[in-house]
SEMARMAR-14389 format. One line per 2 residues: for each residue x, y, z of C-alpha. Coordinates in Angstrom, 2 decimals. Example, Ala and Ser with C-alpha at 12.3 -4.5 7.8 and 13.67 -1.06 7.14 Angstrom:
BEGIN
12.30,-4.50,7.80; 13.67,-1.06,7.14
END
This chain:
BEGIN
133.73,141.42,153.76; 129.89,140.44,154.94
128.13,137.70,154.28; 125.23,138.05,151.87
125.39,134.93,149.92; 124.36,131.14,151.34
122.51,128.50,150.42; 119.32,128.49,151.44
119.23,125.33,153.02; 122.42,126.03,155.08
122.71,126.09,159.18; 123.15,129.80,158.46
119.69,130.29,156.65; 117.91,129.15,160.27
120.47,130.90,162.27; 119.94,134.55,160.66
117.97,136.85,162.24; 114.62,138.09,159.61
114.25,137.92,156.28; 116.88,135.55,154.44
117.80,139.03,151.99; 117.32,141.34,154.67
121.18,143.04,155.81; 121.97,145.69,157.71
126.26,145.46,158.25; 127.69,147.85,160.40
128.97,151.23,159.44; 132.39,151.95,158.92
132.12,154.68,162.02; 131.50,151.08,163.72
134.14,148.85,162.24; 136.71,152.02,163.44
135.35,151.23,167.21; 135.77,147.55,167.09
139.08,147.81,165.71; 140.36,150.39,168.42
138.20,148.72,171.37; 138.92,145.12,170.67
142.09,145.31,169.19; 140.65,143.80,165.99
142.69,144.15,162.68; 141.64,144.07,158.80
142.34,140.34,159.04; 139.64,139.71,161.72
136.90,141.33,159.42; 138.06,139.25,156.05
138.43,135.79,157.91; 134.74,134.39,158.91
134.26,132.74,162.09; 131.98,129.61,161.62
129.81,131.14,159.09; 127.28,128.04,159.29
127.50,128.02,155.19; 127.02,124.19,155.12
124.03,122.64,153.89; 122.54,120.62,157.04
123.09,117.02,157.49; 121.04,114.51,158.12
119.09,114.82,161.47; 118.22,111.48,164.13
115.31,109.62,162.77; 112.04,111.09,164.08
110.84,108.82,167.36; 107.39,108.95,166.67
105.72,105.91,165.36; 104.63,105.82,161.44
101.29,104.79,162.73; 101.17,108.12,164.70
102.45,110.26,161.85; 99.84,108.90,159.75
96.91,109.43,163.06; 98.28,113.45,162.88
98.17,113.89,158.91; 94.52,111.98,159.55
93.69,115.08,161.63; 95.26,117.95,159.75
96.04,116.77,156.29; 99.08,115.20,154.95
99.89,118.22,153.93; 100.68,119.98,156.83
102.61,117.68,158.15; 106.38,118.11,157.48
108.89,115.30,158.49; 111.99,116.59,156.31
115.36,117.78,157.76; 115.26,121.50,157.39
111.69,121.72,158.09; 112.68,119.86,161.35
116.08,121.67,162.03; 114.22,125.06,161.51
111.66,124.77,164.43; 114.60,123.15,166.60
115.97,126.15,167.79; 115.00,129.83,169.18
116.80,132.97,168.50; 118.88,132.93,171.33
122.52,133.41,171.48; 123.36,130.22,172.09
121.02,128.37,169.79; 122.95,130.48,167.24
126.01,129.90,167.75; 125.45,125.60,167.81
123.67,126.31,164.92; 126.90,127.76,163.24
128.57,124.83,164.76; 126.45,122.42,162.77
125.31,120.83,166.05; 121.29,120.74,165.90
120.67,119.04,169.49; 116.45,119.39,169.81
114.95,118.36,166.65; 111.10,117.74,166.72
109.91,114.65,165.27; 107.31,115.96,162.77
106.38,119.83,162.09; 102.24,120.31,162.26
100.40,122.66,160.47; 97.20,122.90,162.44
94.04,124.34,159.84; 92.58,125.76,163.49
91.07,125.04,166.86; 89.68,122.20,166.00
92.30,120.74,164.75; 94.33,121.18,168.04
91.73,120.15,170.32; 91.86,116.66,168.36
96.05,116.47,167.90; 96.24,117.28,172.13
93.21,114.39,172.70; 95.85,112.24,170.61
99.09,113.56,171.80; 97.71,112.94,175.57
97.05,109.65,174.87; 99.99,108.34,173.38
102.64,111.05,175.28; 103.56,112.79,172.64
105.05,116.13,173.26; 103.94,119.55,171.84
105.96,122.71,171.85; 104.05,125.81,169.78
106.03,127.47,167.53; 105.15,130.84,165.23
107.64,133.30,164.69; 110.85,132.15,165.93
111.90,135.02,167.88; 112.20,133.62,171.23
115.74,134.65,172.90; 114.94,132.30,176.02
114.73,128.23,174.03; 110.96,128.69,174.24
110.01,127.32,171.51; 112.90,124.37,171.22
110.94,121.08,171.35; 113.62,119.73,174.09
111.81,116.57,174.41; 111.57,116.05,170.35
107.45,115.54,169.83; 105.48,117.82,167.51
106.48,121.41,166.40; 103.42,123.11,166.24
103.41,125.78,163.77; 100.46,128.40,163.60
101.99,130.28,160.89; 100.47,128.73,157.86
97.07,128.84,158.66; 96.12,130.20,162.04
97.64,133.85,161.26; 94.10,135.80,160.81
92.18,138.53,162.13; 88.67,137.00,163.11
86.50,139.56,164.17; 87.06,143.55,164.81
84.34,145.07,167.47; 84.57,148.38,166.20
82.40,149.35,169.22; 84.52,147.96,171.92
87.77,148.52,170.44; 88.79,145.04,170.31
90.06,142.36,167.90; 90.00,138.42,167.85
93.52,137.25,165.94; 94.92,134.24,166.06
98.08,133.05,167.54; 100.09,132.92,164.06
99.35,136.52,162.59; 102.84,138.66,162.38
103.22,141.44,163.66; 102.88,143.49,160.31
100.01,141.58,158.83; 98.19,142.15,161.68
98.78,146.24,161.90; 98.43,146.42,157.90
94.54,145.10,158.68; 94.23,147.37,161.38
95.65,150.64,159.94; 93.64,150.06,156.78
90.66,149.11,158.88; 87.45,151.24,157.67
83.51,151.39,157.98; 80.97,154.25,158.20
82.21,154.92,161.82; 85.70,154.10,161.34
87.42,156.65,159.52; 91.33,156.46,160.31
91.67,152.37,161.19; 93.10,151.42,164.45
96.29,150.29,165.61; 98.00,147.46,167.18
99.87,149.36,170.14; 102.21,146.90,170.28
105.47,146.69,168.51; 108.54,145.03,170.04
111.67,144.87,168.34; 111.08,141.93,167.04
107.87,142.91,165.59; 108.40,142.41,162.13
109.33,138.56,162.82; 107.37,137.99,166.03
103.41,136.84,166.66; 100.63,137.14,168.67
100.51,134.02,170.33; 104.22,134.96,171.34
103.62,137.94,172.54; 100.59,137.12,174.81
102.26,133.66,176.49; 105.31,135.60,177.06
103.90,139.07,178.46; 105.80,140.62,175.66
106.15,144.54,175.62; 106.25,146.61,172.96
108.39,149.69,172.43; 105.36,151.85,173.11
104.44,150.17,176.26; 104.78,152.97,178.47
101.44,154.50,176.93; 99.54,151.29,175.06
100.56,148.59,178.25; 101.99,145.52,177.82
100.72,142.83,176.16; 99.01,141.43,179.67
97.18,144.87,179.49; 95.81,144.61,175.92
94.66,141.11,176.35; 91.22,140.80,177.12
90.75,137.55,176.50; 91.92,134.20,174.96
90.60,130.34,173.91; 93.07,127.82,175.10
93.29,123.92,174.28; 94.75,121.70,177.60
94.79,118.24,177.99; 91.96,118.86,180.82
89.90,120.87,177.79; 89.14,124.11,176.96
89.76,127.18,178.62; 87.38,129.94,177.22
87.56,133.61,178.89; 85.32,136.30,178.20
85.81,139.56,176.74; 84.43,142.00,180.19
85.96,145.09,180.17; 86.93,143.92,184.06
85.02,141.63,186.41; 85.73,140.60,190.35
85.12,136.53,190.12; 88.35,135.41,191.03
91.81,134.67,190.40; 92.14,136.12,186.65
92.84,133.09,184.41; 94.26,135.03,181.63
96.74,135.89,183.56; 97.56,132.85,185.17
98.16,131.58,181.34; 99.84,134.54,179.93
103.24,134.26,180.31; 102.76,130.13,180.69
104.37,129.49,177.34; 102.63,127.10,176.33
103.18,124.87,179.28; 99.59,124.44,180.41
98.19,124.79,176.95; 97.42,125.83,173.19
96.16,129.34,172.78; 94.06,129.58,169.56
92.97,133.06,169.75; 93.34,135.87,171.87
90.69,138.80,171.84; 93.03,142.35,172.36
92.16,145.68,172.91; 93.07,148.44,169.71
93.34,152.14,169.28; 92.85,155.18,167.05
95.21,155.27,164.76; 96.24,158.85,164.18
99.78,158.76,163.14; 99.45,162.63,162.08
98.73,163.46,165.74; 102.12,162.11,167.18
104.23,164.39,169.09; 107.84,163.94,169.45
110.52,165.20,171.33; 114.45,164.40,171.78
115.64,165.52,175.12; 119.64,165.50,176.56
120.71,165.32,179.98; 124.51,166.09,181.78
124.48,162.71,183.70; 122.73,159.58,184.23
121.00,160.56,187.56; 119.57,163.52,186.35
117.59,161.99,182.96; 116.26,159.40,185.68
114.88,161.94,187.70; 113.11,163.58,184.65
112.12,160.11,183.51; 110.39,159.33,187.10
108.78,163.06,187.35; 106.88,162.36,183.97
106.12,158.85,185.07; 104.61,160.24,188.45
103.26,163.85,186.57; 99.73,162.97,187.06
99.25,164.10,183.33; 98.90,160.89,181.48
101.90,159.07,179.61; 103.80,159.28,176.65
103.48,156.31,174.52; 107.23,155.84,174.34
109.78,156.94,176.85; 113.52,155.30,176.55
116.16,156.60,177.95; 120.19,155.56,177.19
122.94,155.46,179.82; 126.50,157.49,179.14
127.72,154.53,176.88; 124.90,153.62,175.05
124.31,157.31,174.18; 128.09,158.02,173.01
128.18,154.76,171.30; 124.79,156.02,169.30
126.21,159.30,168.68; 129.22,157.80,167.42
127.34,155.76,164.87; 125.54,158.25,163.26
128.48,160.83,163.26; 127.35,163.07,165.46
130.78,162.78,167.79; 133.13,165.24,166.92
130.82,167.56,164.91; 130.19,171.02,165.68
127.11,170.59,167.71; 128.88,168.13,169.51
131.19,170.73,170.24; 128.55,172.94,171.37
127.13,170.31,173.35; 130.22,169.99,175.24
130.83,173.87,175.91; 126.95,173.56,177.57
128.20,170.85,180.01; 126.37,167.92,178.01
130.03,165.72,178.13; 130.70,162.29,176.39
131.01,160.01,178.98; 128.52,161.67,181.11
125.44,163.24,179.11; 122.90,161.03,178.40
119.83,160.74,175.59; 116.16,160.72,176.34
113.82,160.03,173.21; 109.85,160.10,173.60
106.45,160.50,171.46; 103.10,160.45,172.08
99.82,159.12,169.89; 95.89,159.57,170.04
94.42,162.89,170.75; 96.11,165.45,169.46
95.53,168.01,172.16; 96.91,165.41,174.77
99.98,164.95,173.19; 100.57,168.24,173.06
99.75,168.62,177.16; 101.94,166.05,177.68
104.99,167.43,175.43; 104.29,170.83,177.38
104.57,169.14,180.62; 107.85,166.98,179.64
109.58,169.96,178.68; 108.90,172.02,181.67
110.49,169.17,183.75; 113.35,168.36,181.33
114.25,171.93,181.88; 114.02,171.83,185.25
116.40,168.91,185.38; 119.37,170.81,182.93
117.74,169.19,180.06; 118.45,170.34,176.39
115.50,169.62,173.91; 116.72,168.96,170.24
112.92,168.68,168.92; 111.60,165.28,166.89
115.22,163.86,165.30; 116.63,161.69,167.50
113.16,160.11,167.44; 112.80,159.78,163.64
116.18,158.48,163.21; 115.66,155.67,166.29
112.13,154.89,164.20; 114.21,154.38,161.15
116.64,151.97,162.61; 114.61,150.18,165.31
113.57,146.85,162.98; 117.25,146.75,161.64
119.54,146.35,164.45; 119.15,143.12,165.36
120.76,142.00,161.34; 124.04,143.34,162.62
124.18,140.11,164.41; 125.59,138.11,162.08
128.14,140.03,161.04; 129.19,140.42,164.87
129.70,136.92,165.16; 131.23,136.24,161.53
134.35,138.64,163.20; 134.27,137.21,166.26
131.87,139.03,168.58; 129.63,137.92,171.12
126.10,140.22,171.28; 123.26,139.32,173.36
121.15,141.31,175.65; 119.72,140.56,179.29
116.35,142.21,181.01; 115.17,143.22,184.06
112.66,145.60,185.74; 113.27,147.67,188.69
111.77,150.24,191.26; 112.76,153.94,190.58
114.37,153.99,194.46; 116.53,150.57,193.10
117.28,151.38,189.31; 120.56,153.59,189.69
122.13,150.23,192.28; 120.86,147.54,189.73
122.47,149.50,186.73; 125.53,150.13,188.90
126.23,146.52,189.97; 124.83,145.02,187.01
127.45,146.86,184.99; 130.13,146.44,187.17
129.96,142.66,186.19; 129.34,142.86,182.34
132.63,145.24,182.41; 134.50,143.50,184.98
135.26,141.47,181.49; 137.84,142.49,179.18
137.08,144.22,176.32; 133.35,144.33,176.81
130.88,147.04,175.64; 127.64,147.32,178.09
125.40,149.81,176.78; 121.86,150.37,179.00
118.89,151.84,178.48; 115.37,152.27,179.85
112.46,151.85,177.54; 109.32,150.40,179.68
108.37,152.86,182.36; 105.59,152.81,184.87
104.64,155.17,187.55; 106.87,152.90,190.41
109.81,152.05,188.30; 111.19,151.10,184.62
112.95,148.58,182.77; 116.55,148.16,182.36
117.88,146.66,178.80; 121.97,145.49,178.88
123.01,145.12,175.52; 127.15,143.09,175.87
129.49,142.91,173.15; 132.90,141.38,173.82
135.36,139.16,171.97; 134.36,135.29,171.51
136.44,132.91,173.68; 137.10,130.82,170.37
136.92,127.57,170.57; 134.94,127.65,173.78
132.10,129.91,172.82; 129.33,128.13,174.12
130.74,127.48,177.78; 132.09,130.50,177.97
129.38,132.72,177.04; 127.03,130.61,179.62
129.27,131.22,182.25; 129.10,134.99,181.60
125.72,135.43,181.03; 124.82,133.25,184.49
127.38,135.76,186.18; 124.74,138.63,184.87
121.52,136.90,185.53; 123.00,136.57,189.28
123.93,140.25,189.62; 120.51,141.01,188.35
118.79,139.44,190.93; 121.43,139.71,193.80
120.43,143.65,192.95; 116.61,143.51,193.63
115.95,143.21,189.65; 113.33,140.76,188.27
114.58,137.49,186.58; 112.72,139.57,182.94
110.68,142.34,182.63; 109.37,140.72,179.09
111.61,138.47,177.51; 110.30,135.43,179.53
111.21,133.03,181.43; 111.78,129.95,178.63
114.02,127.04,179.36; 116.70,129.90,179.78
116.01,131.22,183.02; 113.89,128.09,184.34
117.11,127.08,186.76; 116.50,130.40,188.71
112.96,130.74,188.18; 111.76,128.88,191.06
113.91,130.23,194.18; 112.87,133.58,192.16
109.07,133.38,192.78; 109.31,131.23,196.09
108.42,127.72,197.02; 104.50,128.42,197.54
104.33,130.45,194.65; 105.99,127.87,192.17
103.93,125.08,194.11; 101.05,126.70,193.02
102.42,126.91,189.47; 103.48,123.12,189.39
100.11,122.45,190.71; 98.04,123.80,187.60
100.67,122.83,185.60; 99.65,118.84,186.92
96.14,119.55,186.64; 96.19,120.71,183.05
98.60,118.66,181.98; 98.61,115.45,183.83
100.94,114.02,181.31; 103.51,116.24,180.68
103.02,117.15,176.77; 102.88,120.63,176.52
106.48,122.13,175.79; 108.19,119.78,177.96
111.91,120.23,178.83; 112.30,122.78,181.76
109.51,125.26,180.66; 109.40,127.50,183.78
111.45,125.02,185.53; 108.21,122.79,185.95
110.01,119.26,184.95; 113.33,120.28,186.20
115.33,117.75,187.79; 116.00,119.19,191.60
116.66,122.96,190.72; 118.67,122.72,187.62
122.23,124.22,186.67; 121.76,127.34,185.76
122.61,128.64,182.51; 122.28,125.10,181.45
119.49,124.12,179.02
END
């Protein structure tokens, strides 16, 4: 019935999410909910819908001149640079929904020119010098995890792909607590070095703190030009809080920040280039902060609530406790929590039926899952202190399991994918951040919309939280309009972009703002605010080289359609 056999050097080898051999299909407890929520027979889950088996076909003939191909191999080595089809059709697309599905289609629209393998900074500065001179585009590339078309090379040009080469840790300042990486280094690599990081003072290693769903197939650089967030954001930060400094190539020159704990002299560049996306630059290392890792310290605790409003309330009391914050806090909404329960075949059982006797009622009752790391005695203060107000808002704590078994599963999710759309099933997921006095209206009319369509599952939950407000993560799975699954999945997700922001929500919270969102990115920010934008974006990059093709709406045409890449 699933898919675990293609040739790997088929449309469906780039379009898979993670490792090629890497599966996770869905359970049969979820195959039974398709069937009875989407009307979907035995025949829809034996009869593959555009599997993207083919081999790829030939692509356009690269634009770039063979003189110019030969100047880049002069700078990095013939080696590492890569002008054959799949190398080409692999760094042509993101990990978006839509790239997907075009993919599957056999449709490759935005296929660099030549893939570059830079050796390191030096390298760069000499390919932008070129690339400046002769207009050639550049669009970085690492892990391909972006879900917003950041990385496709819209205006063809050079792939640049840190991966090979630039994926090292540089330096660890065991005093400080800080680490210089480079852009390519995965997510794992880079928190294998640090766990198993020892000296003389250095006993237990450090950690990474950072460790977004993606993770396993994401990078630094990503993470740090997108103001990425982690799952354990509430108590590491976000990435814009663990950066402490970065070394950027621009056509202009370098940009070189220090590492200062803090300082008052002005504007903060690093964050006027974090989440820039490679629009104003090349980042070739970033300095970030690391912790104690003391992964026999963490505390853990599963909480549920009757209703929505009241695991909100908890959530915003330990958010505003004045006791410090958990590392992770996420909370699901009614149908995201029986939809979990469901999965792991909990619904039904007998403490599900006690559940229900206690007032905690599918449809209603909601999860809350949480940890905390570093000192041990803290986490325990801060497990005391959730519990007192969990209790005080009806809550019912079922210790540490609902916590190990999210751990288990968190990297895996995201392979169901392809088995959703081999039956049929449109899955994708939209962000946004909110105030606690606004959350409750933006779920409300945000959700109103997803399930205003047929057959649609919305599930929400809240997984970032601050001490003014949280994140809000919609996760939509509805029938394909077959035939039409492109236009028709743009139209819907524009319809939820809109009700996010016609809420009070922010355009992301930490996906980014790509080539995706670029149509509604400037009335978003306002006029001065994007002028200002537009105006480093000139200064840096007189040219236009540096991912080119609606990047934060910088080279838009007017204000763009939105939805439209």
């Amino acid at each position: 019935m699933w898919i675990e056999k293609f040739s790997n050097k088929s449309y469906r080898s780039i379009a898979k999410w993670g490792a090629v051999d890497g599966f996770h299909h869905p359970s049969e407890n979820l195959t039974d909910y398709i069937r009875k929520n989407f009307g979907f027979t035995h025949k829809d889950f034996e009869t593959h819908h555009l599997p993207g088996l083919e081999d790829i076909k030939p692509l356009k003939k690269p634009k770039i001149k063979d003189d110019e191909i030969k100047k880049i191999a002069g700078i990095v080595g013939k080696e590492n640079v890569d002008v054959e089809d799949y190398a080409r059709a692999r760094h042509a697309v993101s990990a978006a929904y839509r790239d997907v599905i075009s993919l599957r289609k056999g449709d490759i629209q935005y296929p660099p020119d030549v893939v570059v393998y830079p050796r390191g900074e030096e390298d760069i500065v000499k390919l932008v010098k070129l690339c400046s001179e002769k207009k050639i585009p550049i669009t970085p590339f690492a892990g391909k995890s972006s879900v917003t078309y950041g990385t496709v090379p819209v205006k063809g040009g050079i792939s640049l792909d840190f991966t090979r080469h630039m994926n090292k840790v540089l330096e660890v300042d065991e005093l400080s607590f800080t680490c210089r990486v480079q852009p390519g280094m995965f997510g794992p690599a880079y928190e294998e070095y640090l766990n198993s990081y020892r000296s003389g003072r250095i006993k237990g290693g450090f950690t990474c703190g950072h460790f977004p769903q993606s993770f396993e197939y994401s990078c630094v650089g990503g993470w740090v030009m997108t103001r990425g967030a982690g799952g354990q954001s509430t108590g590491y930060g976000k990435i814009e809080d663990i950066t402490v400094s970065m070394r950027v190539v621009t056509p202009k020159g370098m940009i070189v920040t220090k590492d200062f704990p803090a300082a008052s002299i002005g504007p903060d560049i690093d964050e006027i280039m974090m989440g820039s996306e490679g629009a104003f630059g090349v980042m070739t290392e970033a300095t970030l902060k690391i912790f104690p890792f003391n992964p026999e310290d963490r505390q853990m605790f599963t909480w549920f609530f009757r209703d929505w409003d009241e695991g909100l309330a908890a959530m915003r009391e330990i958010m505003q406790g004045g006791f410090g914050f958990p590392s992770m806090l996420r909370i699901s909404d009614p149908e995201e929590t029986d939809i979990a329960m469901m999965l792991q075949g909990f619904e039904g059982s007998l403490p599900d039926k006690i559940l229900q006797l206690l007032g905690y009622k599918p449809g209603r009752r909601v999860i809350l899952l949480g940890s905390s790391e570093g000192d041990k005695d803290h986490g325990k203060l801060i497990k005391k202190k959730i519990r007192k107000i969990s209790k005080r808002h009806g809550g019912l704590g079922l210790g540490s399991m609902g916590v190990k078994g999210y751990w288990k599963r968190r990297y895996n999710d995201p392979y169901m994918r392809e088995d959703l759309l081999d039956i049929g099933i449109m899955s994708d997921t939209l962000e946004t951040a909110c105030t606690w006095s606004n959350i409750r209206h933006v779920w409300e009319n945000v959700r109103k919309v997803v399930k205003a369509r047929p057959k649609t599952i919305c599930m929400v939950h809240a997984s970032h939280c601050y001490q003014n407000g949280a994140n809000l993560y919609f996760i939509f799975l509805s029938p394909m309009a077959k035939g039409k699954e492109i236009e028709d999945y743009t139209k819907f997700q524009a319809d939820i972009v809109n009700a996010i922001l016609k809420a009070g929500g922010s355009l992301s919270h930490h996906h980014g703002i790509g080539k995706m969102f670029a149509p509604w990115y400037r009335e978003h920010i306002g006029e001065v605010s994007f002028g200002m934008i537009k105006a480093i974006k000139d200064y840096l990059d007189p040219k236009n080289i540096m991912n080119p093709g609606g990047t934060l709406g910088l080279d838009l045409k007017g204000k763009g359609e939105k939805g439209e890449k």
